[in-house]
N, CA, C and O of each residue as an XYZ file, in Angstrom:
400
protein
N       0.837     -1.174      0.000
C       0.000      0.000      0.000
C       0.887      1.244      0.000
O       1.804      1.253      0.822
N       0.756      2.177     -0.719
C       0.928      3.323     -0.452
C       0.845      4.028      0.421
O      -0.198      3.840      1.047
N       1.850      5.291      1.054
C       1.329      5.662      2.347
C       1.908      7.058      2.396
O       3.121      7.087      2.188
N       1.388      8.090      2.597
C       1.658      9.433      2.894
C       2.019      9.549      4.270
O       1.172      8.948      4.930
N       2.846     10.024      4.954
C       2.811     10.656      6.047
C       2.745     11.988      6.274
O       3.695     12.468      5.658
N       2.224     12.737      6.749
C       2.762     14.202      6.642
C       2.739     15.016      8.369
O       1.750     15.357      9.018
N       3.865     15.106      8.649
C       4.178     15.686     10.405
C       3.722     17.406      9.884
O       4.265     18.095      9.021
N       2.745     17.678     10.619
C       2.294     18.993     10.354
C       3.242     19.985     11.496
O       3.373     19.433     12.589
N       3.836     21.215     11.385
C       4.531     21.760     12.337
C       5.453     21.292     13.315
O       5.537     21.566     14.513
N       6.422     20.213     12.281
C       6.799     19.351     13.404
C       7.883     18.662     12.451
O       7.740     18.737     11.231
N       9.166     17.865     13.125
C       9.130     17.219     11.974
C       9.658     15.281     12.305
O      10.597     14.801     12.939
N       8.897     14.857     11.779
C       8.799     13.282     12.171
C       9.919     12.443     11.969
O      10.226     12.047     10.844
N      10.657     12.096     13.167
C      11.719     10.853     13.049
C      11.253      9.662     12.370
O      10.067      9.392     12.174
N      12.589      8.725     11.903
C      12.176      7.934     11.123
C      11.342      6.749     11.230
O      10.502      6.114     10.592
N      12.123      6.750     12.608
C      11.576      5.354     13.699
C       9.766      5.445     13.906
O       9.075      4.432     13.999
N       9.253      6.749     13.947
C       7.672      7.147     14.421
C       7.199      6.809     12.880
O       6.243      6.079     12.618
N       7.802      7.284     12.174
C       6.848      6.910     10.305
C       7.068      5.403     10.019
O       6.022      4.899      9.611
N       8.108      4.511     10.104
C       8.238      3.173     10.218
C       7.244      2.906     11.287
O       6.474      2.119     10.736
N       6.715      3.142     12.757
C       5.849      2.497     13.102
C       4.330      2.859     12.427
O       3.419      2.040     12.309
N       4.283      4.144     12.053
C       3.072      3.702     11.857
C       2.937      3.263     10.294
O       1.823      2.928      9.890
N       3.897      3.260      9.530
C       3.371      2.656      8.453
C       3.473      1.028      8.413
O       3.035      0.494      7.394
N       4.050      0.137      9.505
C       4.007     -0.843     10.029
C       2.381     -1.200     10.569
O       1.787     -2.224     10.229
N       1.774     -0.086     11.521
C       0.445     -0.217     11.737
C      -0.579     -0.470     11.014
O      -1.480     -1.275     11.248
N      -0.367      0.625      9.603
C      -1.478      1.404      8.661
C      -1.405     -0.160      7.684
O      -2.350     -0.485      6.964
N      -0.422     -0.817      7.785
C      -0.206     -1.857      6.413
C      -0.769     -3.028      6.948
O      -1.120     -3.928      6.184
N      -0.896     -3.125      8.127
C      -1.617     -4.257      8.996
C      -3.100     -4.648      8.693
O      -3.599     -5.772      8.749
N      -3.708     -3.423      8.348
C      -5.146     -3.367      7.779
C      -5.364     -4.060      6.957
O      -6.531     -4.453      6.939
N      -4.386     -4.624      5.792
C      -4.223     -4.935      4.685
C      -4.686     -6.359      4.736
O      -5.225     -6.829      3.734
N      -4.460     -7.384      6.250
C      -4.589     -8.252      6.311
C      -6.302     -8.392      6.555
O      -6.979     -9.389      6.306
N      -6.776     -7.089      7.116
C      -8.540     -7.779      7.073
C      -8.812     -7.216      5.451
O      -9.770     -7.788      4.932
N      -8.359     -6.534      4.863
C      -9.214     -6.187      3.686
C      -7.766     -5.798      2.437
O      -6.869     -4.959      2.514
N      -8.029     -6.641      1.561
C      -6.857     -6.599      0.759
C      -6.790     -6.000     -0.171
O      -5.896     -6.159     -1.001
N      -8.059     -4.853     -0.304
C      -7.999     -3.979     -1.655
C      -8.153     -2.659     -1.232
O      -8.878     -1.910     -1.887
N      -7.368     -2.122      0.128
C      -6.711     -0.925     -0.093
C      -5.816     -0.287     -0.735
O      -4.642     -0.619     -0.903
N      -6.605      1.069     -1.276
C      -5.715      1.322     -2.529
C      -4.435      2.100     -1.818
O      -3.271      1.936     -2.182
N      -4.849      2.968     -0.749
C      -3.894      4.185     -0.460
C      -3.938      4.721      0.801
O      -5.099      4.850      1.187
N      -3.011      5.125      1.682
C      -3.546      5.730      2.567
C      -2.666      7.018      3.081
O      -1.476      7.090      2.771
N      -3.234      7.935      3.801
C      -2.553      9.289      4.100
C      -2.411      9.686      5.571
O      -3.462      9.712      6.212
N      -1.215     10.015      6.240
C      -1.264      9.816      7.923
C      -1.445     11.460      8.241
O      -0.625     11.941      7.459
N      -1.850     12.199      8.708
C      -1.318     13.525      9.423
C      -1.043     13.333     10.922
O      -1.974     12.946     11.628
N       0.087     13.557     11.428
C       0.302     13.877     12.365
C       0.813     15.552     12.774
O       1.605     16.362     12.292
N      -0.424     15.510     14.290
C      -0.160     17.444     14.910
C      -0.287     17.387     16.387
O      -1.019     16.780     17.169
N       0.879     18.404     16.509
C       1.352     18.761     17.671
C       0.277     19.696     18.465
O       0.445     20.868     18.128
N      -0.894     19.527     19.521
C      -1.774     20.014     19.445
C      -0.967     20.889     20.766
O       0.085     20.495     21.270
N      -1.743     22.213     21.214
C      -0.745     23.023     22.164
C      -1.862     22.907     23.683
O      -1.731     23.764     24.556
N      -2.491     22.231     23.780
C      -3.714     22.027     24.949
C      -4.102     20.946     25.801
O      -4.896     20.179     25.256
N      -3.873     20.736     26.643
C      -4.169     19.442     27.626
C      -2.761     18.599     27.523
O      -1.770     18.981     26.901
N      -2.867     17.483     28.197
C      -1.836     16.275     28.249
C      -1.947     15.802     26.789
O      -1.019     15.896     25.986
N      -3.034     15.340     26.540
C      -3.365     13.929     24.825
C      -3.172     15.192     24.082
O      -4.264     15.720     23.874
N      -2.079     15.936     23.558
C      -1.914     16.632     22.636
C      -1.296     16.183     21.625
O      -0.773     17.058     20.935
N      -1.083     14.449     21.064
C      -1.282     14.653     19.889
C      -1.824     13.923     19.144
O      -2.000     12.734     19.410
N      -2.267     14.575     17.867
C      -3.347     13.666     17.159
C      -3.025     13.698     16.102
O      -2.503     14.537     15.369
N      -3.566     12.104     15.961
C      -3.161     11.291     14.603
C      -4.798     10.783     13.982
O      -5.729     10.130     14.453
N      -4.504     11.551     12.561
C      -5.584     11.467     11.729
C      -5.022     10.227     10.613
O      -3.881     10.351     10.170
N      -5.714      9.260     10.265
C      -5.520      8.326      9.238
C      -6.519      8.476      8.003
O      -7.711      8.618      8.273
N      -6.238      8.461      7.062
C      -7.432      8.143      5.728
C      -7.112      7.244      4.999
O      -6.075      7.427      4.361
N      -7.758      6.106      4.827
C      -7.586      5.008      3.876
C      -8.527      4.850      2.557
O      -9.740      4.754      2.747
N      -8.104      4.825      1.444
C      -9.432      4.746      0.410
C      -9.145      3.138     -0.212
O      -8.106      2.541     -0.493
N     -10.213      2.863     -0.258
C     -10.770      1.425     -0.735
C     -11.472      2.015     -1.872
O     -12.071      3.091     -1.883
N     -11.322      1.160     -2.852
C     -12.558      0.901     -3.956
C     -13.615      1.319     -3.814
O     -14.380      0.627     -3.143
N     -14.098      2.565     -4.350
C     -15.943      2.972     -3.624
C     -15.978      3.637     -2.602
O     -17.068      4.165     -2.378
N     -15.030      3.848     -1.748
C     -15.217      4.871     -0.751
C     -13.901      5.337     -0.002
O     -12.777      4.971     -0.346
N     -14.104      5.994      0.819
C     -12.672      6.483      2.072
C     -13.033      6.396      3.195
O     -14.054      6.813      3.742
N     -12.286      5.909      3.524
C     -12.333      5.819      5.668
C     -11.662      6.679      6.408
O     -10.588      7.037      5.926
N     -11.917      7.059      7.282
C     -11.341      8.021      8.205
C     -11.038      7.983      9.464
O     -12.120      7.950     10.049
N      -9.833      7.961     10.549
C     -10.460      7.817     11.701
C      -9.697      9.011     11.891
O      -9.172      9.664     10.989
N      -9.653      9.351     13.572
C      -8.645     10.492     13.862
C      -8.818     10.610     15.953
O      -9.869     10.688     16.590
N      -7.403     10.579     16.491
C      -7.329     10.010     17.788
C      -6.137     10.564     18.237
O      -4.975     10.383     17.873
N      -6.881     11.633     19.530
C      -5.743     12.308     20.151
C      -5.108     10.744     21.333
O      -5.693      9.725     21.702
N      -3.878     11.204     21.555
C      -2.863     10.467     22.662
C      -1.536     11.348     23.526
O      -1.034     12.427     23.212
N      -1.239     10.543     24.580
C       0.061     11.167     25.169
C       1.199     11.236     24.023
O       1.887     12.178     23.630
N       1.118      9.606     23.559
C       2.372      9.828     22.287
C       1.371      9.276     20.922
O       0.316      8.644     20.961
N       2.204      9.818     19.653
C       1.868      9.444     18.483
C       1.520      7.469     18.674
O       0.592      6.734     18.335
N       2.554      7.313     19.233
C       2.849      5.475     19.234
C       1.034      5.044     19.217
O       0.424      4.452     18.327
N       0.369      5.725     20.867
C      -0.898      5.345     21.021
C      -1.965      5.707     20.053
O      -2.861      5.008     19.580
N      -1.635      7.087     19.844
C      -2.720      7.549     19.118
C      -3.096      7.003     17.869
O      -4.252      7.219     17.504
N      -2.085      6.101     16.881
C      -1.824      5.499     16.115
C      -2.367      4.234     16.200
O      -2.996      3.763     15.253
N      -2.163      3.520     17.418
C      -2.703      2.430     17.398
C      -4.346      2.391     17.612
O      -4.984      1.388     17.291
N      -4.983      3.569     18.181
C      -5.927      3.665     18.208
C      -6.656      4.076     17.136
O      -7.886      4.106     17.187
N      -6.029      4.401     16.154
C      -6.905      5.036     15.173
C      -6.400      4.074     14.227
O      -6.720      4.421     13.091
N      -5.666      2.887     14.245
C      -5.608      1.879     13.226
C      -6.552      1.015     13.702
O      -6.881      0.108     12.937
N      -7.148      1.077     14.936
C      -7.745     -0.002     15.071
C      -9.202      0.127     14.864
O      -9.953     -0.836     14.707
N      -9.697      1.831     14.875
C     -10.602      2.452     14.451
C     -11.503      1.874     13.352
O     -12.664      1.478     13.255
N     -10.050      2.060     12.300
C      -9.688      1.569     10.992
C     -10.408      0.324     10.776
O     -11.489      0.434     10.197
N      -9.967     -1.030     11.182
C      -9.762     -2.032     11.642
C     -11.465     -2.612     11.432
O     -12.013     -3.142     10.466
N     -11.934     -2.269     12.696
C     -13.530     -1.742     12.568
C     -14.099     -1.714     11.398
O     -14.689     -2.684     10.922
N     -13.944     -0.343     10.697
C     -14.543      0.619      9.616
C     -14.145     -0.626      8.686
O     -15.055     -1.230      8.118
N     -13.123     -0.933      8.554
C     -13.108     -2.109      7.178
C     -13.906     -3.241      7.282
O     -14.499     -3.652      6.285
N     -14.017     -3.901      8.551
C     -14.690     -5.278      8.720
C     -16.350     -4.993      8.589
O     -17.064     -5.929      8.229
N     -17.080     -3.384      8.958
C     -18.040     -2.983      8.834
C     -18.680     -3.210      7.116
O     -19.731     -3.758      6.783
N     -17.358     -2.412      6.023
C     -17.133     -1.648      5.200
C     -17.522     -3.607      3.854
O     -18.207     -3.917      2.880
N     -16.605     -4.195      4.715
C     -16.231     -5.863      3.738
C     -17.503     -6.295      3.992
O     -18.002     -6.804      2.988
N     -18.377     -6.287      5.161
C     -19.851     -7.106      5.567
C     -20.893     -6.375      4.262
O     -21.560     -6.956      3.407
N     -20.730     -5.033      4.494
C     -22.020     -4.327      3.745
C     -20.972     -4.838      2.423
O     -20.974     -3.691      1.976
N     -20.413     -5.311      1.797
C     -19.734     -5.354      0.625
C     -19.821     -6.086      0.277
O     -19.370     -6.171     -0.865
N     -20.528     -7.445      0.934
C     -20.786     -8.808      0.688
C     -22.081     -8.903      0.801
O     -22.597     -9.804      0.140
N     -22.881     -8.139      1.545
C     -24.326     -8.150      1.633
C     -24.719     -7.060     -0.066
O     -25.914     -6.810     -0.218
N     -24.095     -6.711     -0.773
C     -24.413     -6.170     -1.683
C     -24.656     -4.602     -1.689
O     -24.780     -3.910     -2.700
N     -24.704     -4.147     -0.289
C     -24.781     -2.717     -0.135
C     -24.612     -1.586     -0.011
O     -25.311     -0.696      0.473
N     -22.835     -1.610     -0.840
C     -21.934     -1.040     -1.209
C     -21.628     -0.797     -2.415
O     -20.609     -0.159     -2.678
């Protein structure tokens, strides 16, 4: 899969874009016809969970979205892949029931 990252105001070590494109490619195993996907990560300036990680994945016929503040990127990432995760197994049911 393809994968954008983009560290908004910030700028992203290598080790943080290897994990999450390690995460984002994991999806791949519930649904195997993701075409693409795009990460933003931002440094938010308010509370502790300041930062948030937005994911977009497009499949065939539509785009998914999740987006999940955390203490570190690491969590927020895993939470919004698993968001993901969800949204596809939702996304493959209505896709087999014909209603997609």
């Amino acid at each position: 899969m393809k994968l954008q990252v983009h560290s908004i105001h910030f700028d992203a070590d290598q080790k943080l874009i290897d994990f999450i494109q390690k995460k984002v490619e994991k999806l791949e195993t519930f649904y195997d016809r993701v075409v693409d996907g795009e990460v933003f990560l931002r440094l938010n300036n308010e509370g502790v969970e300041n930062k948030t990680v937005e994911i977009k994945v497009r499949v065939p016929g539509s785009q998914l979205f999740a987006t999940e503040k955390a203490r570190s990127f690491e969590a927020a990432a895993d939470m919004a892949t698993e968001a993901l995760r969800n949204q596809l197994a939702k996304f493959k049911t209505k896709q087999k029931e014909g209603r997609v």
